[in-house]
N, CA, C, O and CB atoms as a CASP TS submission, in Angstrom:
PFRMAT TS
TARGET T0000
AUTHOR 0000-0000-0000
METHOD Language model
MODEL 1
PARENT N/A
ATOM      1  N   UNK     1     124.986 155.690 108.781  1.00  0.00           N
ATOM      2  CA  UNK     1     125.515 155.826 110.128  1.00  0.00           C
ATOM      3  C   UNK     1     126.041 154.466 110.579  1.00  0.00           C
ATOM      4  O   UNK     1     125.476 153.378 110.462  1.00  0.00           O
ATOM      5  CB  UNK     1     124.428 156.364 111.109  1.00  0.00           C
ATOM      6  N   UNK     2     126.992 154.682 111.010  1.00  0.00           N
ATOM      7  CA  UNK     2     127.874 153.085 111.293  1.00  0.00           C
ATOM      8  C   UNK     2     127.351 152.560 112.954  1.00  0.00           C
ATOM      9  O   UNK     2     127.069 153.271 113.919  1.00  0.00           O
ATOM     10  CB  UNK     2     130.116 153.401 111.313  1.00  0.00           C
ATOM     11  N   UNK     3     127.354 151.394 112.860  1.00  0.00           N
ATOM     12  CA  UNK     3     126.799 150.857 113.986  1.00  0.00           C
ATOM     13  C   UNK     3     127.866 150.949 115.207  1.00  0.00           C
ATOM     14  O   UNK     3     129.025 150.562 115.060  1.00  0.00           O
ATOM     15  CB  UNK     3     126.350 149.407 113.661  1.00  0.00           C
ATOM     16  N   UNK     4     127.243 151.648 116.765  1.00  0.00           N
ATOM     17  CA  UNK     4     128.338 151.790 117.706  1.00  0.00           C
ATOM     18  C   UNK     4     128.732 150.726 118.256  1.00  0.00           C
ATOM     19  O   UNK     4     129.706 150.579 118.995  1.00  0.00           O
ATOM     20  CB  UNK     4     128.119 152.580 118.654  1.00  0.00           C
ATOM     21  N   UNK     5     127.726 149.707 117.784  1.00  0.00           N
ATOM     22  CA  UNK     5     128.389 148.478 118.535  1.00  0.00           C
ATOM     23  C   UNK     5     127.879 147.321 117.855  1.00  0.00           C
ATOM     24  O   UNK     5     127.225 147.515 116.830  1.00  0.00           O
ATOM     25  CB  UNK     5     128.049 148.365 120.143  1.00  0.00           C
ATOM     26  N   UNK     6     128.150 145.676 118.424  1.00  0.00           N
ATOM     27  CA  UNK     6     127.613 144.900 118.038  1.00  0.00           C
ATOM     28  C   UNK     6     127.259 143.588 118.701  1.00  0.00           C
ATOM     29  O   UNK     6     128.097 143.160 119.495  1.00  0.00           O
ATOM     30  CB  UNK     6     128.095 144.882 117.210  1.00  0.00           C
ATOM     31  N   UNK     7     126.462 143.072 118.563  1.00  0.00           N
ATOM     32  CA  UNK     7     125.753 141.743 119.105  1.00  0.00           C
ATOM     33  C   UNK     7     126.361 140.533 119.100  1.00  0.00           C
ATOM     34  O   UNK     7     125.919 139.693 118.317  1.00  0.00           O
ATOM     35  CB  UNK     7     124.635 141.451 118.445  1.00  0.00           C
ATOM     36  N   UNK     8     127.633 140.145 120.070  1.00  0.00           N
ATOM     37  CA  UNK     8     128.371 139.140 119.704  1.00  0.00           C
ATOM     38  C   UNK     8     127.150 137.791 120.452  1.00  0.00           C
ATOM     39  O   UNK     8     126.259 137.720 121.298  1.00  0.00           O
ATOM     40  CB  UNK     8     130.176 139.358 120.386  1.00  0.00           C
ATOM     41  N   UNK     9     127.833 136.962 119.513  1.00  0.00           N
ATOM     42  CA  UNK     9     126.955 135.450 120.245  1.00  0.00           C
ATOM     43  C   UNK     9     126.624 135.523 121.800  1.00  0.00           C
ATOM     44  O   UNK     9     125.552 135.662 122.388  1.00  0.00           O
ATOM     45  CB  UNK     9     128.038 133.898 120.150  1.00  0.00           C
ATOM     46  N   UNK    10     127.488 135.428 122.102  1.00  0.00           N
ATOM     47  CA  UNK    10     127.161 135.712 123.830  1.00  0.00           C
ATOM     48  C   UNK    10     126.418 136.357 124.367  1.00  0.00           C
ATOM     49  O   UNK    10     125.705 135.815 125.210  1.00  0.00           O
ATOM     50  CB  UNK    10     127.937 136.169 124.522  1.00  0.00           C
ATOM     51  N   UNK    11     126.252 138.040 124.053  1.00  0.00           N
ATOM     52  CA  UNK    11     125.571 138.770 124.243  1.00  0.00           C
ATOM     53  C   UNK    11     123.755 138.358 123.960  1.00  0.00           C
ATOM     54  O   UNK    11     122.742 138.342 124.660  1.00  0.00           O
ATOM     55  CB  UNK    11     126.241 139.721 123.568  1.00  0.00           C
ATOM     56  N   UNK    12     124.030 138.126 122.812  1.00  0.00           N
ATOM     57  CA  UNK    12     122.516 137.422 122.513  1.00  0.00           C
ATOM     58  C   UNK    12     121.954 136.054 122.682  1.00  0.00           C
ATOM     59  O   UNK    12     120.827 135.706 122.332  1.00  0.00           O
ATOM     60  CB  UNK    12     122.268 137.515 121.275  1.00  0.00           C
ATOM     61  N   UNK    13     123.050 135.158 123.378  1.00  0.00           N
ATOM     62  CA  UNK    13     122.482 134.468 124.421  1.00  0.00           C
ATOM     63  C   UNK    13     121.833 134.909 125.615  1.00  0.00           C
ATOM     64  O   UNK    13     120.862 134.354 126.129  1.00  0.00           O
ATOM     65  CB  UNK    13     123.259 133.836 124.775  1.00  0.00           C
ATOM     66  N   UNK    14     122.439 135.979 126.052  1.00  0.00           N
ATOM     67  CA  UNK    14     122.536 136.517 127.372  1.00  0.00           C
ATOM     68  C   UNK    14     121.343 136.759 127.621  1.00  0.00           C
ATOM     69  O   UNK    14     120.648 136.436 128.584  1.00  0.00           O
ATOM     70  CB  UNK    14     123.343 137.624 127.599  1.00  0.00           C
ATOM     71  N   UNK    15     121.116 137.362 126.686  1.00  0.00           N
ATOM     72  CA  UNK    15     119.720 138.346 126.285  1.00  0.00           C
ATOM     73  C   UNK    15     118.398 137.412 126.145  1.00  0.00           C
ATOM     74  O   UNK    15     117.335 137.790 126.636  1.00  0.00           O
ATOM     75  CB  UNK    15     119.942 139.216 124.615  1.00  0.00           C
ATOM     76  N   UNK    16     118.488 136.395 125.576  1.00  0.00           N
ATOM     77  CA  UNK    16     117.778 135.840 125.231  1.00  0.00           C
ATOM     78  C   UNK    16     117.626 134.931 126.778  1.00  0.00           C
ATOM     79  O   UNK    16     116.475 134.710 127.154  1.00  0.00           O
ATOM     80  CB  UNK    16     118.140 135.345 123.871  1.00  0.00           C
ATOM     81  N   UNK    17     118.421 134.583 127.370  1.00  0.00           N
ATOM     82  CA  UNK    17     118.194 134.393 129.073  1.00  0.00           C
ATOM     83  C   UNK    17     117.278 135.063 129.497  1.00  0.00           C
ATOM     84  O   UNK    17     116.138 134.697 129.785  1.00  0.00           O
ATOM     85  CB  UNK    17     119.271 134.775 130.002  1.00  0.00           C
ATOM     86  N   UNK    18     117.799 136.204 129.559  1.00  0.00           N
ATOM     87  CA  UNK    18     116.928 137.195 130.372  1.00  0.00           C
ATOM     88  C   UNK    18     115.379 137.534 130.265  1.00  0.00           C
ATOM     89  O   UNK    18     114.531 137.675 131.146  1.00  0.00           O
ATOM     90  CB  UNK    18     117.493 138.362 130.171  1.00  0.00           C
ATOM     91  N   UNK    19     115.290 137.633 128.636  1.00  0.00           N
ATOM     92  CA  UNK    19     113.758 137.414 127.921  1.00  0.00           C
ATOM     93  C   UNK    19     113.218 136.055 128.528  1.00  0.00           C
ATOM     94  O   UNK    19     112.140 136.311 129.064  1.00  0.00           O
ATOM     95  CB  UNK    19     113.824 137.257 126.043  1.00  0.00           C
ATOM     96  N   UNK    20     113.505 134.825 128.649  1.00  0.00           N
ATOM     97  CA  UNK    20     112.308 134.018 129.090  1.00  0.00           C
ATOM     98  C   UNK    20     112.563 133.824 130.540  1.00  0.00           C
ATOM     99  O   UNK    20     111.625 133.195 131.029  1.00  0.00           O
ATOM    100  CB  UNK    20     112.121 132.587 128.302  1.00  0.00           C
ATOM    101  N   UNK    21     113.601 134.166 131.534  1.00  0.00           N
ATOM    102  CA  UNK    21     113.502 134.564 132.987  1.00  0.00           C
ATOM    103  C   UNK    21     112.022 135.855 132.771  1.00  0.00           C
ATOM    104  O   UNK    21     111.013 135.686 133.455  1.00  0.00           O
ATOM    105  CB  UNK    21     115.390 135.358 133.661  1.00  0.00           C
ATOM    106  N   UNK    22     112.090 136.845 131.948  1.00  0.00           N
ATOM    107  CA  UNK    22     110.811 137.958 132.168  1.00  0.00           C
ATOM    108  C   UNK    22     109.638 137.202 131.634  1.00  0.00           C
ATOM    109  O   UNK    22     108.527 137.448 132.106  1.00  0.00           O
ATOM    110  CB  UNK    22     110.969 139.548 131.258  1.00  0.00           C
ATOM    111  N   UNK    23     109.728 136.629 131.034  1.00  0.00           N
ATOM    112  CA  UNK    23     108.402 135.639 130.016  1.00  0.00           C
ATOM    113  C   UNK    23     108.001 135.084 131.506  1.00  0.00           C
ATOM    114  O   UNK    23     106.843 135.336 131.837  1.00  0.00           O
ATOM    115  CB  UNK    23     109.055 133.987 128.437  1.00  0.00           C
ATOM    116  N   UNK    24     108.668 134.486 132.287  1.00  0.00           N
ATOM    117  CA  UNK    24     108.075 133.049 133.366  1.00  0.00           C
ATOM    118  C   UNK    24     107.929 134.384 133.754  1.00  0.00           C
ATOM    119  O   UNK    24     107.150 135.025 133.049  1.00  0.00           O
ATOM    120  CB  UNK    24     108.982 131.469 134.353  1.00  0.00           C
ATOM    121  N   UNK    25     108.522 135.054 134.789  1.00  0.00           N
ATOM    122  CA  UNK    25     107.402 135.975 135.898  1.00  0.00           C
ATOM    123  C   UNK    25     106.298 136.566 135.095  1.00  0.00           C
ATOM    124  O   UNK    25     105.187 136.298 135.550  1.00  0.00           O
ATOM    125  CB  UNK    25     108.177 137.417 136.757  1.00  0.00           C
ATOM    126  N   UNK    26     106.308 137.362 133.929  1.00  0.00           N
ATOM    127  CA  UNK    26     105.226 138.013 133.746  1.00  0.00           C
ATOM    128  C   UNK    26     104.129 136.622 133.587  1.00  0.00           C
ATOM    129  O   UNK    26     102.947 136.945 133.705  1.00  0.00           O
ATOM    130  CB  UNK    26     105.414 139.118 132.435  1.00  0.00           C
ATOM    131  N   UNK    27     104.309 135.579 133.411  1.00  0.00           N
ATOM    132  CA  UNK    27     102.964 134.670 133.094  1.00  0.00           C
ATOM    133  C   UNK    27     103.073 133.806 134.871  1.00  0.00           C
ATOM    134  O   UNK    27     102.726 132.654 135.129  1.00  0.00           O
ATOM    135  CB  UNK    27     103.243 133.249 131.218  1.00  0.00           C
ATOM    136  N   UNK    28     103.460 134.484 135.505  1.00  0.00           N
ATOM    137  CA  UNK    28     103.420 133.697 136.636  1.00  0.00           C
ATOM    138  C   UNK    28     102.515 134.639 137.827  1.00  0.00           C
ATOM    139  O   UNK    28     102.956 135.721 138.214  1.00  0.00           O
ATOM    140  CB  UNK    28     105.054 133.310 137.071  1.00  0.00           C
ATOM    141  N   UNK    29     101.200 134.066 138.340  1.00  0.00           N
ATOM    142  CA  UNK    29      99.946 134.633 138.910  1.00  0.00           C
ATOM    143  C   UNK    29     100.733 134.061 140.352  1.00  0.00           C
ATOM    144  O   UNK    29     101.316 133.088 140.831  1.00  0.00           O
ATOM    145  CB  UNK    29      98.141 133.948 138.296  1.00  0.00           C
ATOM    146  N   UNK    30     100.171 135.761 140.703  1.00  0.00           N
ATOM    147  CA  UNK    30     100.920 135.925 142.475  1.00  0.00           C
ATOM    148  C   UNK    30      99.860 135.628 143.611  1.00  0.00           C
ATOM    149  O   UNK    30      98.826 136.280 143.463  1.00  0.00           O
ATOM    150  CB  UNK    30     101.504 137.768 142.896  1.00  0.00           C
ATOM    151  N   UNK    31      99.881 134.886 144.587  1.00  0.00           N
ATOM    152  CA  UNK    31      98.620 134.943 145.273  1.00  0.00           C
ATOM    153  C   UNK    31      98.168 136.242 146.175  1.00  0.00           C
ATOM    154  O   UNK    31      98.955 136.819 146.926  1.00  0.00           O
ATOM    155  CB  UNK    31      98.637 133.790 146.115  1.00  0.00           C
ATOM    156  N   UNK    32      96.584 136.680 145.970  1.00  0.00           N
ATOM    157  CA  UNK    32      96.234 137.880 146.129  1.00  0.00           C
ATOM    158  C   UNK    32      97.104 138.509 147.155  1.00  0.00           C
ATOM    159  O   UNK    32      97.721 139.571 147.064  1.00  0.00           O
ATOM    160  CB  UNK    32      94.906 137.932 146.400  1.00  0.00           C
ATOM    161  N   UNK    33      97.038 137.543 148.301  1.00  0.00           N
ATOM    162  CA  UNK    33      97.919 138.809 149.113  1.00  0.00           C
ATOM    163  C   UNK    33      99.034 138.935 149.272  1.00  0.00           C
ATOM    164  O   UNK    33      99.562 139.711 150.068  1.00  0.00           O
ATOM    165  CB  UNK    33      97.758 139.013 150.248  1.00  0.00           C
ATOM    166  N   UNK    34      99.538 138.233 148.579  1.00  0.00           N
ATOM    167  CA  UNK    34     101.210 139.017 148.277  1.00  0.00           C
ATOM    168  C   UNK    34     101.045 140.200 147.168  1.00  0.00           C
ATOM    169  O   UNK    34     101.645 141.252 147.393  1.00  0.00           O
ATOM    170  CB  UNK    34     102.547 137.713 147.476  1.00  0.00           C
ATOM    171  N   UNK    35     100.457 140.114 146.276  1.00  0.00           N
ATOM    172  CA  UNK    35     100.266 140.978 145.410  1.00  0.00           C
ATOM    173  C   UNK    35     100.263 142.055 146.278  1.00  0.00           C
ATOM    174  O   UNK    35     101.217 142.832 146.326  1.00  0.00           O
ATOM    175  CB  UNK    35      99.178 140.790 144.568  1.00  0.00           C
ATOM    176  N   UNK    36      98.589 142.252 147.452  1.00  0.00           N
ATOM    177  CA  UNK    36      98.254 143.332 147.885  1.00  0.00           C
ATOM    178  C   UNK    36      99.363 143.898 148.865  1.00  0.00           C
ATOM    179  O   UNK    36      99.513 145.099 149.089  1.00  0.00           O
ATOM    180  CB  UNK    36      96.990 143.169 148.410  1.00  0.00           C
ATOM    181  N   UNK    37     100.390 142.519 149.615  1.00  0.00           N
ATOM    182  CA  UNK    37     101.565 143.031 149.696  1.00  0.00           C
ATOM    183  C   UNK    37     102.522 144.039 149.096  1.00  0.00           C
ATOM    184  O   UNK    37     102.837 145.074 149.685  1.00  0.00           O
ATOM    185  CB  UNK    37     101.942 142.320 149.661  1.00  0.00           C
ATOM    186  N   UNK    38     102.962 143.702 147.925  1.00  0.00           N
ATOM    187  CA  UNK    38     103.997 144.186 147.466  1.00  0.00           C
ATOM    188  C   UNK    38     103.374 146.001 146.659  1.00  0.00           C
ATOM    189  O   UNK    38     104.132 146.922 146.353  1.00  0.00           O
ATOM    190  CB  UNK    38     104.664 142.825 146.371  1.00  0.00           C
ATOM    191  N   UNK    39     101.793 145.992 146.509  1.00  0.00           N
ATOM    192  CA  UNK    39     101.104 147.443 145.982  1.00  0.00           C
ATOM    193  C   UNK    39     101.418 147.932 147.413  1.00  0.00           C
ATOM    194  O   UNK    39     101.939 149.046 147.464  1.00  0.00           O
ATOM    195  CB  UNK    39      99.182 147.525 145.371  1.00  0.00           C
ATOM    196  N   UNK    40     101.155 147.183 148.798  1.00  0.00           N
ATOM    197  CA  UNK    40     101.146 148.733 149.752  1.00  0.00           C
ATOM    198  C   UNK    40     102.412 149.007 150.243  1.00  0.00           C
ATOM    199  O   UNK    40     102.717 150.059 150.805  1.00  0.00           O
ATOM    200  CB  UNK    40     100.165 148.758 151.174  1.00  0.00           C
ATOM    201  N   UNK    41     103.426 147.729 149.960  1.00  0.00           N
ATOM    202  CA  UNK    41     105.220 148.371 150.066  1.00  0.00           C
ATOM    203  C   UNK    41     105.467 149.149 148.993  1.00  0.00           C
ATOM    204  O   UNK    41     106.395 149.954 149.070  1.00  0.00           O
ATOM    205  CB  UNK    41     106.555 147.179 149.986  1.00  0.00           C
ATOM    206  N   UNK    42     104.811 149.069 147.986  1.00  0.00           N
ATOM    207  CA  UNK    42     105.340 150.136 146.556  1.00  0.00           C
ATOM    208  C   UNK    42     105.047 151.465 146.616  1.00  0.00           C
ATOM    209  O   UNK    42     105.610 152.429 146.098  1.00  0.00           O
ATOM    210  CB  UNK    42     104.653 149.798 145.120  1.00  0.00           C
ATOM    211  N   UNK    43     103.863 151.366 147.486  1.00  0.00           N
ATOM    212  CA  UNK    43     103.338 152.667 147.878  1.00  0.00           C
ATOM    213  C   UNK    43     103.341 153.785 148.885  1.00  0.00           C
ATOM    214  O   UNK    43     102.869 154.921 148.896  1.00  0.00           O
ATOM    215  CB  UNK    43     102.530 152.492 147.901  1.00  0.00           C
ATOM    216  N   UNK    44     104.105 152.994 149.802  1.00  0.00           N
ATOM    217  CA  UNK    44     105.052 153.367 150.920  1.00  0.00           C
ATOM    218  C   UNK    44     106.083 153.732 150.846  1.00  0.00           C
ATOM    219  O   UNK    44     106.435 154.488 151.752  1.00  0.00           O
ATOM    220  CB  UNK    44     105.285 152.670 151.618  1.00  0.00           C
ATOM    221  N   UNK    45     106.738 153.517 150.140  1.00  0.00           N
ATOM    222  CA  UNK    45     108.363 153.276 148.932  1.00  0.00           C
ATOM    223  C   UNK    45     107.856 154.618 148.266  1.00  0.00           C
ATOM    224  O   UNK    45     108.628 155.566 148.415  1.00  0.00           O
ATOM    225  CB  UNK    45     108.521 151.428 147.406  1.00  0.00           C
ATOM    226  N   UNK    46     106.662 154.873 147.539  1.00  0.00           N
ATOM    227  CA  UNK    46     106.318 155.682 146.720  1.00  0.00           C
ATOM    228  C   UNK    46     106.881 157.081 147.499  1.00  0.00           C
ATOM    229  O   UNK    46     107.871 157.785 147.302  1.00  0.00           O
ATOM    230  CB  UNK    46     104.783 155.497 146.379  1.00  0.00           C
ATOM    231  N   UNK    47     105.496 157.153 148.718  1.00  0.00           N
ATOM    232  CA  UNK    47     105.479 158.528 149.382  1.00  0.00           C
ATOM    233  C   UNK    47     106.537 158.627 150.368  1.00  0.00           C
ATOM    234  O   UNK    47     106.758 159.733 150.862  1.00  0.00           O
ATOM    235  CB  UNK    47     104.145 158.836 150.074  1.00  0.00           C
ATOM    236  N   UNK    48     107.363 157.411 150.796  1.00  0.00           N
ATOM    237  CA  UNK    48     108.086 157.829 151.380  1.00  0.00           C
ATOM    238  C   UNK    48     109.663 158.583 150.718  1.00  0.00           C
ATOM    239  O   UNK    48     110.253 159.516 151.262  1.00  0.00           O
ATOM    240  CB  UNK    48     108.062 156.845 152.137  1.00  0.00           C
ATOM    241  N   UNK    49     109.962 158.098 149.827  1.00  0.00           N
ATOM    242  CA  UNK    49     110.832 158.626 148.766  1.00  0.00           C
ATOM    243  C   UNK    49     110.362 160.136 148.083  1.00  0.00           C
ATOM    244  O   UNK    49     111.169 160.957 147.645  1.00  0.00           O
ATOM    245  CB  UNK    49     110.855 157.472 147.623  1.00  0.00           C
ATOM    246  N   UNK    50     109.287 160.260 148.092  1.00  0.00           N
ATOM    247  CA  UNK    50     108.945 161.452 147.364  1.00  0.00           C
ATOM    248  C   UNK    50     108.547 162.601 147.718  1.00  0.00           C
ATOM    249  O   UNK    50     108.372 163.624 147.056  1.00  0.00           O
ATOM    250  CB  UNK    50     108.232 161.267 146.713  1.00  0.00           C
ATOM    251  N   UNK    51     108.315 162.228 149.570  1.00  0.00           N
ATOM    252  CA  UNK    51     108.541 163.294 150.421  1.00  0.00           C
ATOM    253  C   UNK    51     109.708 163.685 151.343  1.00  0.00           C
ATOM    254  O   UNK    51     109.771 164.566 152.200  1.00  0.00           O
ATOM    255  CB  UNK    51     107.660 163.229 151.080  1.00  0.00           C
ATOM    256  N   UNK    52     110.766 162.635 150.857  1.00  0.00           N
ATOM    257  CA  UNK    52     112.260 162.718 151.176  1.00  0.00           C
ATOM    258  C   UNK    52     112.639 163.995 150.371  1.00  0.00           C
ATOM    259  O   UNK    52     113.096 164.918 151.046  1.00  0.00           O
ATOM    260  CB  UNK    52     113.180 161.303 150.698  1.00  0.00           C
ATOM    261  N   UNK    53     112.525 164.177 149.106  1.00  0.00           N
ATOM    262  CA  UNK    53     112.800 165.116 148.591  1.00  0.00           C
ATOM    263  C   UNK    53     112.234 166.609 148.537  1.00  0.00           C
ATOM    264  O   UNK    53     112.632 167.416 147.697  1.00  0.00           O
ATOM    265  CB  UNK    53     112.842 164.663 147.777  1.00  0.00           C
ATOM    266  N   UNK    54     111.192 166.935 149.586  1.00  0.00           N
ATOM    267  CA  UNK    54     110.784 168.253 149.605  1.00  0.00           C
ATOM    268  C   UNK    54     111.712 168.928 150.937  1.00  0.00           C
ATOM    269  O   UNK    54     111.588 170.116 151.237  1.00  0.00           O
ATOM    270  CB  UNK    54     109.033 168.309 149.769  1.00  0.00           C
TER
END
């Protein structure tokens, strides 16, 4: 099967940007209450979106 596309240099620079921009946040510790911030906007976000649709 022939490949639909391909990985020019650039692209896999690009990419490789983006991987250690996600590397630093995921190893980067949030202080508790922003954390507990952003769980009760997610969760608000949650039910409010999901009772938009009934």
């Amino acid at each position: 099967m022939p490949d639909m596309f391909t990985f020019t240099s650039e692209i896999v620079r690009s990419l490789q940007i983006i991987e250690q921009a996600r590397a630093e946040v995921n190893l980067t510790a949030l202080p508790p209450a922003m954390a507990e911030s952003l769980r009760l906007r997610a969760r608000v976000r949650s039910t409010h979106f999901s009772t938009r649709d009934e």
